[in-house]
Structures are given as C-alpha cells and as structure tokens.
C-alpha positions as CSV (number, residue, x, y, z in Angstrom):
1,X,54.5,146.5,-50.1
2,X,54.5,149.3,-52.3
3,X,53.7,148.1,-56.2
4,X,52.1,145.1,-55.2
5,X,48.6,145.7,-55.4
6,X,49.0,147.7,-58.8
7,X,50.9,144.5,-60.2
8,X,48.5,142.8,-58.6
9,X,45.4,144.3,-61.1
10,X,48.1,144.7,-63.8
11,X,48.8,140.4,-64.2
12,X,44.7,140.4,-63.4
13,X,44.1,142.0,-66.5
14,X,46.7,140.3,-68.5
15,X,45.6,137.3,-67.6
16,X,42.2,138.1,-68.8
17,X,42.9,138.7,-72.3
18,X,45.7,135.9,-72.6
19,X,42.1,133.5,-71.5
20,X,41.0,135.1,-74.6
21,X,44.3,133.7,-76.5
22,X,44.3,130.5,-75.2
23,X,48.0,130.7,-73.9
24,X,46.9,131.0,-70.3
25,X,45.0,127.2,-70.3
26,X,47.8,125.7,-71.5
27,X,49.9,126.9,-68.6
28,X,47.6,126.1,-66.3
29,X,46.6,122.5,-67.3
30,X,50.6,122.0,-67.2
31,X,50.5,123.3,-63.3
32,X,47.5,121.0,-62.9
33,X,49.3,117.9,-63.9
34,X,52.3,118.6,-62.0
35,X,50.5,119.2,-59.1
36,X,48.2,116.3,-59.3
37,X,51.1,114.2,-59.9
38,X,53.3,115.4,-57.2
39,X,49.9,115.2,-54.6
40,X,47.1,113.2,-55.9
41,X,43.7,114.3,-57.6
42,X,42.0,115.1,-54.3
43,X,42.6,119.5,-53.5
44,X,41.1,119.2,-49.9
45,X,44.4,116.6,-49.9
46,X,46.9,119.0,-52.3
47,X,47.1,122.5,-51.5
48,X,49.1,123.0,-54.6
49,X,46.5,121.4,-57.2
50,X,43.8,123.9,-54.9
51,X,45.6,126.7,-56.0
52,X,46.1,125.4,-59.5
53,X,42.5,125.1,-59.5
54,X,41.7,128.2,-58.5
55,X,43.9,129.7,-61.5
56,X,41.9,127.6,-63.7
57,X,38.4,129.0,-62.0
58,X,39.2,132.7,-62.3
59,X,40.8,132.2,-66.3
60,X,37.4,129.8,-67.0
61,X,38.8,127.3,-68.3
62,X,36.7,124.6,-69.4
63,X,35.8,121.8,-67.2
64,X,36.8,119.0,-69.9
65,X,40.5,120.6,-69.9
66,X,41.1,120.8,-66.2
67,X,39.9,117.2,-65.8
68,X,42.0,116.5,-69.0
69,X,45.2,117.7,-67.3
70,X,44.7,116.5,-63.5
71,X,43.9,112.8,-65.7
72,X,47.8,113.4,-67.1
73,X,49.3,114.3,-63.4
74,X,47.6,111.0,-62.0
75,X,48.6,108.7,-64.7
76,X,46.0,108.5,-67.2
77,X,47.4,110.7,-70.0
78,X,50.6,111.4,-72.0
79,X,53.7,110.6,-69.9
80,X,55.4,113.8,-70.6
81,X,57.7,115.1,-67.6
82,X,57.6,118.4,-66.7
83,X,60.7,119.5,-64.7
84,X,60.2,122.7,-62.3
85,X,63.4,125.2,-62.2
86,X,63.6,128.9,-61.0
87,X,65.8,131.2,-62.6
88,X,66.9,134.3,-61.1
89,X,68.7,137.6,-62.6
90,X,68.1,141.7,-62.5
91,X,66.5,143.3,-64.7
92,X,67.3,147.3,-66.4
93,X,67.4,149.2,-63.6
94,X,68.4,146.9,-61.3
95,X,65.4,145.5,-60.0
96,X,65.5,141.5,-59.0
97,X,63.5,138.8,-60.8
98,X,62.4,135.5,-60.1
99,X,61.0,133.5,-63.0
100,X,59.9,130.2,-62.1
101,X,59.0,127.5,-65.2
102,X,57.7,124.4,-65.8
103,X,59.2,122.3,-68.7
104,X,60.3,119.3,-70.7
105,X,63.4,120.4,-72.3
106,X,65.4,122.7,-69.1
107,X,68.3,123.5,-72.5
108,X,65.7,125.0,-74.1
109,X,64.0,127.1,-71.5
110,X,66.9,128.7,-69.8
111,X,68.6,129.7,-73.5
112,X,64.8,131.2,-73.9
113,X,65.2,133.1,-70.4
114,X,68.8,134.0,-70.7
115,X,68.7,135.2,-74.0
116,X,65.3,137.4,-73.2
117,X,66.6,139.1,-70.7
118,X,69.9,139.7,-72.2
119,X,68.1,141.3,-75.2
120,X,66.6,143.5,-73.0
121,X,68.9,144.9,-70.5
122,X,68.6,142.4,-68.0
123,X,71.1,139.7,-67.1
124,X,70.4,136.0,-65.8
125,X,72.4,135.5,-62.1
126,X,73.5,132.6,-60.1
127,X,71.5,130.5,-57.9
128,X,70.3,132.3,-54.5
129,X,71.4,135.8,-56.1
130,X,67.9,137.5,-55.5
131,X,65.7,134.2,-54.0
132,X,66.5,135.5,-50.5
133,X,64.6,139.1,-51.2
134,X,61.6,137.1,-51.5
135,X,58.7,135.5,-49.2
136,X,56.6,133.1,-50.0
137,X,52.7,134.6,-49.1
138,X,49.3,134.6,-49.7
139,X,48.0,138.3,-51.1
140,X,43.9,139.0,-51.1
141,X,42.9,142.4,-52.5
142,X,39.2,143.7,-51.4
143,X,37.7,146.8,-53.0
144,X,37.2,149.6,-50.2
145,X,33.4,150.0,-50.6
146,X,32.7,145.9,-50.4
147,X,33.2,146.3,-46.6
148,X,33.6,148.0,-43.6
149,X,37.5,148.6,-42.3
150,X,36.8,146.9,-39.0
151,X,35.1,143.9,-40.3
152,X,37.9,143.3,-42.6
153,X,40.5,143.8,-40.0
154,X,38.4,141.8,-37.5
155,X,37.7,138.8,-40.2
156,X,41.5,138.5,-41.1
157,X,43.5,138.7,-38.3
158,X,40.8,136.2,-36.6
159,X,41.6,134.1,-39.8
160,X,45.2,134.4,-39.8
161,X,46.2,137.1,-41.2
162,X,49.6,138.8,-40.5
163,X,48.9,142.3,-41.7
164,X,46.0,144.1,-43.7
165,X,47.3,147.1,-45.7
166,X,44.4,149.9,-45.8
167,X,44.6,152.0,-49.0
168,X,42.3,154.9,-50.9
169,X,41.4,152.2,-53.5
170,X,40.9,149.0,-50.9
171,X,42.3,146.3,-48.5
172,X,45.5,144.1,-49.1
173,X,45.5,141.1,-46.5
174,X,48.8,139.3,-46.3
175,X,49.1,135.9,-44.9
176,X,51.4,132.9,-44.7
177,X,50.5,130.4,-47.6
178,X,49.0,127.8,-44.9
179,X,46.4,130.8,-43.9
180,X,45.4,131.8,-47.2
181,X,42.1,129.4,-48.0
182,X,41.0,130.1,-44.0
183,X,41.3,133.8,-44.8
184,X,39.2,133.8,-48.3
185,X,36.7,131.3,-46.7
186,X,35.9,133.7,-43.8
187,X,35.3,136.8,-46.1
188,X,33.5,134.5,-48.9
189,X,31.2,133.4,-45.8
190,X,30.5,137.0,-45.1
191,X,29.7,137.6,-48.9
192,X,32.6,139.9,-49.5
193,X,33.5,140.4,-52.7
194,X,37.5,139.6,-53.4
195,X,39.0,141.3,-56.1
196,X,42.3,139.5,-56.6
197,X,44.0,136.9,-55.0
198,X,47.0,134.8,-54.9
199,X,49.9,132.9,-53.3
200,X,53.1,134.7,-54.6
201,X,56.6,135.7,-54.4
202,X,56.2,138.9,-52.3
203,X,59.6,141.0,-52.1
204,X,60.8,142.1,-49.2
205,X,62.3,145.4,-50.3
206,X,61.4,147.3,-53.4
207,X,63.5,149.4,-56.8
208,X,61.3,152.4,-57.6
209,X,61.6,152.7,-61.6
210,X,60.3,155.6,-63.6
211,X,60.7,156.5,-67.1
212,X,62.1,154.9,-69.5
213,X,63.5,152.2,-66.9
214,X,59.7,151.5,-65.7
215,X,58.7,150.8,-69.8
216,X,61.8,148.4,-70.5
217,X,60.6,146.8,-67.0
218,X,57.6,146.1,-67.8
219,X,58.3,144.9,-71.4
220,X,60.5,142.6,-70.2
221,X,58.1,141.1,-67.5
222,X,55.6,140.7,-70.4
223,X,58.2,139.0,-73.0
224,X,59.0,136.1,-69.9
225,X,55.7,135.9,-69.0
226,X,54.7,134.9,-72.7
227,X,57.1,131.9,-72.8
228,X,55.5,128.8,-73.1
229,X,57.7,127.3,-70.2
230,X,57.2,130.7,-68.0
231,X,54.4,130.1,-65.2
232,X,55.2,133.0,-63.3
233,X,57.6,135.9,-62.6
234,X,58.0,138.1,-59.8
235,X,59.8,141.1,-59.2
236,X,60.9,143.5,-56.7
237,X,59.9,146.3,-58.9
238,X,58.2,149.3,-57.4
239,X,56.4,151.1,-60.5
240,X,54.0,153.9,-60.7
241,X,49.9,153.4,-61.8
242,X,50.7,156.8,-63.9
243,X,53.8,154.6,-65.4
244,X,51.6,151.4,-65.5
245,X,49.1,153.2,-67.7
C-alpha cells in the first residue's frame, strides 16, 4: 500500500520521543489492562495482551508498570472501566480516518474527537462511513540490506504471509493478524533484524495529499493521536516522504 511504510517509520519515531514524555506508557498500561481483563494474564493465551506487550517492549516501559497495569486488567488494581469505541470521519482533503479509544467517560472523548477534527477541517461521520475501507492486518518492515530477497520471500510466504512488498529502502510483509507472531518468529529465528512492526488498520484504497492538504493532515493525525483517550488512528492517506519531512 502506498504510504504505509513511510507512516509506518513516521508513528515509529513519534512514538519514540512521546517514551521520552511519558504519554506513551500511559496508553499502553491502559491497553494492558483491558486486554488482560478481557483474556487473562497469560499472552501465549491472549493474543491481544501479546501485542500489547509488545508495544510496551519496543517503547521500554518499565517492567514494574506493565505488571502494574496487567495486575489492574485481572482484578488486583483500581476498578476503573475503560470502554473501547471507534470513531470514524474524513479528514481535509478527504482522506478517511479511523480513530479507535479507550476510555472512562465516552461524553468526554467523542466531544474531544469531534471538536478536533472540526477545528481542523475534518468532520466526524456516522458509524460504518469509512470502517469498510479498512483491513485488519499484520505489517513487518525489514531493511533491504538485513537480508537476501529470496530468503525473505521464502521465510514469509512459508510462514503465512499473503504478500511481501519489495521496495529501494526494504521489505513490507503483510499477513492476516492470526499469521503475524509465526511470521516474526521465523525471521527472528533466522536473526533478521525487523525494523517496524504491527497489527493495524491497513486501507484498502488510498487519497494522495500534497501541499498544504498533506501538512493540515498530518497535524490533525498528530492532535488525535495526543488525546489521552486516542490509542490509535489510521488513515487512508497517501502522503509523500518529501511532504513527511
């Protein structure tokens, strides 16, 4: 998918210096808990709370917290509820965003959402509006000079993978989410290095922006993103590394 990968490293780096902040363990130990609530304590048993880890790994967030917040999920903290709702709407431009929070007080995070987006040239839509340009699937990057093309082809698709994208700058394998851990075992077993991984929202088609439309995109992506309730949001759009930048 065109965009992805650059998003991809884009979210990578942003998550790296919200670590620095703070702001990223807080939404992770409140994924935790829901996930060890909804599924138990055990990952080999919760593929959610496994992927909830892994967020926690690659932000290094300190052991005591992780254990803190999966202790909350199975009973043994607070008993603050955390509701999960998706809210979907277009941003300037047109492109189609998902924006998927976890909270305690639904009023307040959809007035937060709505009023964001509105602000910025974006507008909130109805239910199902722009879920159905979406896919649920697992996305690991590899850096071009960590490994051979063949091997990497070879490895995936023996793994599970439906399609490895073959770029200047590396390897994009896609997968359904029940493939994902298989896939990232297999190249971890062969030592190779992965770059960036995740299970997302992957769109199906893509809005190329450019200009002035790419910069109030991606402010607007950063603004949600930095809502405490916000966990994630994902787009359909397409913008250029030169724009990135």
């Amino acid at each position: 998918m065109a965009g992805h990968s650059k998003w991809a490293n884009i979210k990578h780096r942003k998550a790296a210096q919200d670590a620095k902040k703070g702001k990223v363990f807080t939404k992770i130990a409140k994924e935790l808990t829901v996930a060890a609530k909804i599924g138990g304590s055990d990952p080999e048993m919760n593929p959610r709370l496994r992927v909830a880890l892994d967020k926690a790994k690659s932000a290094n967030m300190p052991k005591d917290n992780v254990e803190r917040a999966i202790k909350k999920g199975t009973g043994e903290g607070n008993d603050t509820t955390y509701y999960e709702v998706t809210y979907e709407g277009y941003g300037p431009g047109g492109f189609a965003i998902l924006v998927n929070a976890l909270t305690d007080n639904k009023n307040r995070t959809v007035a937060e959402v709505r009023s964001n987006l509105t602000k910025r040239g974006g507008s909130m839509g109805e239910a199902g509006c722009v879920a159905w340009m979406f896919e649920k699937k697992g996305i690991i990057n590899v850096k071009r000079e960590s490994a051979d093309e063949d091997m990497i082809m070879e490895l995936a698709i023996e793994a599970g993978a439906e399609d490895v994208e073959v770029s200047e700058e590396g390897y994009e394998i896609i997968s359904e989410p029940d493939n994902y851990y298989s896939i990232k075992e297999a190249l971890e077993t062969q030592n190779i290095e992965i770059e960036f991984s995740e299970i997302t929202m992957k769109p199906k088609t893509t809005v190329e922006l450019k200009g002035e439309d790419a910069k109030k995109a991606m402010t607007l992506i950063e603004v949600l993103e930095d809502l405490d309730d916000v966990q994630e949001v994902y787009t359909n759009a397409d913008i250029d590394e030169s724009e990135l930048e």
